[in-house]
C-alpha positions as CSV (number, residue, x, y, z in Angstrom):
1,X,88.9,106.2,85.6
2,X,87.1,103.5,87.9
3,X,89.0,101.0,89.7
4,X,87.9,98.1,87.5
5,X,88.8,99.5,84.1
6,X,91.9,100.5,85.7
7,X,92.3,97.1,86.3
8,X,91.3,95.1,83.3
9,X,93.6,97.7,81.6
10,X,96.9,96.3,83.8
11,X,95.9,93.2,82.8
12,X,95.1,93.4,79.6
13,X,98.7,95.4,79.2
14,X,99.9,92.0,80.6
15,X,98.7,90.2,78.4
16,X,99.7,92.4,75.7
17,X,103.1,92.8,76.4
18,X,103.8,89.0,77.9
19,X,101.4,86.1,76.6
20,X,103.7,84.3,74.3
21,X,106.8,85.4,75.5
22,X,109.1,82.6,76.2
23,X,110.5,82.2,79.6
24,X,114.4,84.8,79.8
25,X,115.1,84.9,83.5
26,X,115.8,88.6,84.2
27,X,113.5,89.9,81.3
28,X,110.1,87.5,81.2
29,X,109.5,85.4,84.2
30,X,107.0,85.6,86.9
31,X,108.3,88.5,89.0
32,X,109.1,90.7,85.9
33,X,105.2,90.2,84.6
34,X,103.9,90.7,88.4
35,X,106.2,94.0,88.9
36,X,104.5,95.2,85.5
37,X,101.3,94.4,87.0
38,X,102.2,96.8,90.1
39,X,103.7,99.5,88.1
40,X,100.7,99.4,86.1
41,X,98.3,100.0,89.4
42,X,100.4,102.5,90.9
43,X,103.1,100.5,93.1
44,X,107.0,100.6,92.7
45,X,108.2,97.8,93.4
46,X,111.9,98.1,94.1
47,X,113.6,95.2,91.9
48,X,117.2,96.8,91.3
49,X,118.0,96.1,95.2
50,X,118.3,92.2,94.5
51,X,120.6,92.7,91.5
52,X,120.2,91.1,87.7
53,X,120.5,87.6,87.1
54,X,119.5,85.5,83.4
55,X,119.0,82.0,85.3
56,X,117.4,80.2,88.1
57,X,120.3,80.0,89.9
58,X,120.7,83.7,89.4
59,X,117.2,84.3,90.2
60,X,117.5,82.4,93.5
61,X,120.9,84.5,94.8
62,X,118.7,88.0,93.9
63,X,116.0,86.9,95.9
64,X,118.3,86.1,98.8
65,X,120.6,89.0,98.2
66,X,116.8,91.2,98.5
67,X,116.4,89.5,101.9
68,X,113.2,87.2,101.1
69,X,113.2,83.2,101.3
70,X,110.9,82.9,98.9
71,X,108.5,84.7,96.8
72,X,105.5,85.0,99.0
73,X,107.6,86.9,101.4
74,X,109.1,89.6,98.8
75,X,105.1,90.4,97.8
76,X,104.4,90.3,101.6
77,X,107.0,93.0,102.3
78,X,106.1,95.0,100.0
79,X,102.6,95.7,102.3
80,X,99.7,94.5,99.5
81,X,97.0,92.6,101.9
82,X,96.7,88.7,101.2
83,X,93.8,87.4,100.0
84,X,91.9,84.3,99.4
85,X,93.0,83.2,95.9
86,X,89.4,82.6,95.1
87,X,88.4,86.3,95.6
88,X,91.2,87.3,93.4
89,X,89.8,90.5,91.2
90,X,91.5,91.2,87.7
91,X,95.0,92.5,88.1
92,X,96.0,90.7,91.9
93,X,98.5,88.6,92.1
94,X,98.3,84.7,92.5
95,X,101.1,82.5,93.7
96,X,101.0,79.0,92.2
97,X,102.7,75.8,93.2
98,X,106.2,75.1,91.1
99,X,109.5,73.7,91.2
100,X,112.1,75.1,92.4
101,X,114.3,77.4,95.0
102,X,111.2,79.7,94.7
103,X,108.2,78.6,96.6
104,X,105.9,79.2,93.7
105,X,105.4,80.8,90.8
106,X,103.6,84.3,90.7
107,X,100.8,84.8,88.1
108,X,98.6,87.7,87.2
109,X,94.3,87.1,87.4
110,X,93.3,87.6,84.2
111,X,88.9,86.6,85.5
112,X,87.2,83.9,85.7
113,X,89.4,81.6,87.8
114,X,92.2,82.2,85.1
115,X,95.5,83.8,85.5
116,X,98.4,85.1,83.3
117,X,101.8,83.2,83.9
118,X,104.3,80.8,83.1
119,X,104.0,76.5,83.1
120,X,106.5,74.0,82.5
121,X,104.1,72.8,79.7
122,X,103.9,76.0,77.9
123,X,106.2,77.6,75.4
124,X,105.5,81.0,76.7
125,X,103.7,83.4,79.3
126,X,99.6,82.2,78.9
127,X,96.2,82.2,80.1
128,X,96.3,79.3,82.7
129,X,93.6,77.9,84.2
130,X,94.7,76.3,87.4
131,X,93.8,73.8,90.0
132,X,95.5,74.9,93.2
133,X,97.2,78.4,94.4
134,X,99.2,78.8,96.9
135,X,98.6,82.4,97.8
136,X,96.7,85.4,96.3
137,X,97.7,89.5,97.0
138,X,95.4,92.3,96.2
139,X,96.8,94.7,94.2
């Protein structure tokens, strides 16, 4: 299988399996889609270390009990190369600005400058088109 339909086929498995799916800390949020995303392209990313959690709170204490002070650092230990986010190819992952203990939220390109994630102002996972990242892996 080539590398891009390999790809589009994570993503589209994203999609598939998240767009729509409201927000359950622990089950859909941003580093459940972006571990799917790995898994997909041949990566295990080792989740069970931090523990389970079902809020932010929760969320915040896994990612500190893991060792990482924020997001960007657990994806940079896990050795993918960082990227400019506007060379992002289907299936990398995109860190975007957002509230919280977090320091971003992580997203999934999708093409064409668009990503697969979770807003404030959206019910569920979606196809976002945003205006500023904060980082970008290749996956």
């Amino acid at each position: 299988m080539s590398a891009p339909l390999r790809r589009q086929q994570a993503a589209q498995a994203a999609v598939d399996r998240f767009k729509g799916q409201p927000l359950a800390y622990g089950k859909n949020d941003c580093v459940r889609l972006a571990a799917f995303v790995l898994r997909k392209m041949g990566h295990r990313p080792q989740l069970a270390r931090a523990g389970t959690y079902s809020n932010a709170l929760g969320a915040a204490r896994a990612l500190q009990r893991a060792g990482f002070e924020d997001l960007a650092a657990a994806v940079d230990a896990l050795g993918l190369p960082r990227i400019a986010p506007a060379a992002a190819w289907v299936a990398d992952l995109v860190l975007l600005p957002a509230d919280g203990p977090f320091g971003g939220a992580l997203s999934v390109a999708v093409g064409n400058g668009r990503v697969l994630g979770y807003h404030e102002d959206v019910e569920g996972a979606d196809i976002l088109q945003p205006v500023k990242y904060l980082a970008a892996w290749r996956v």
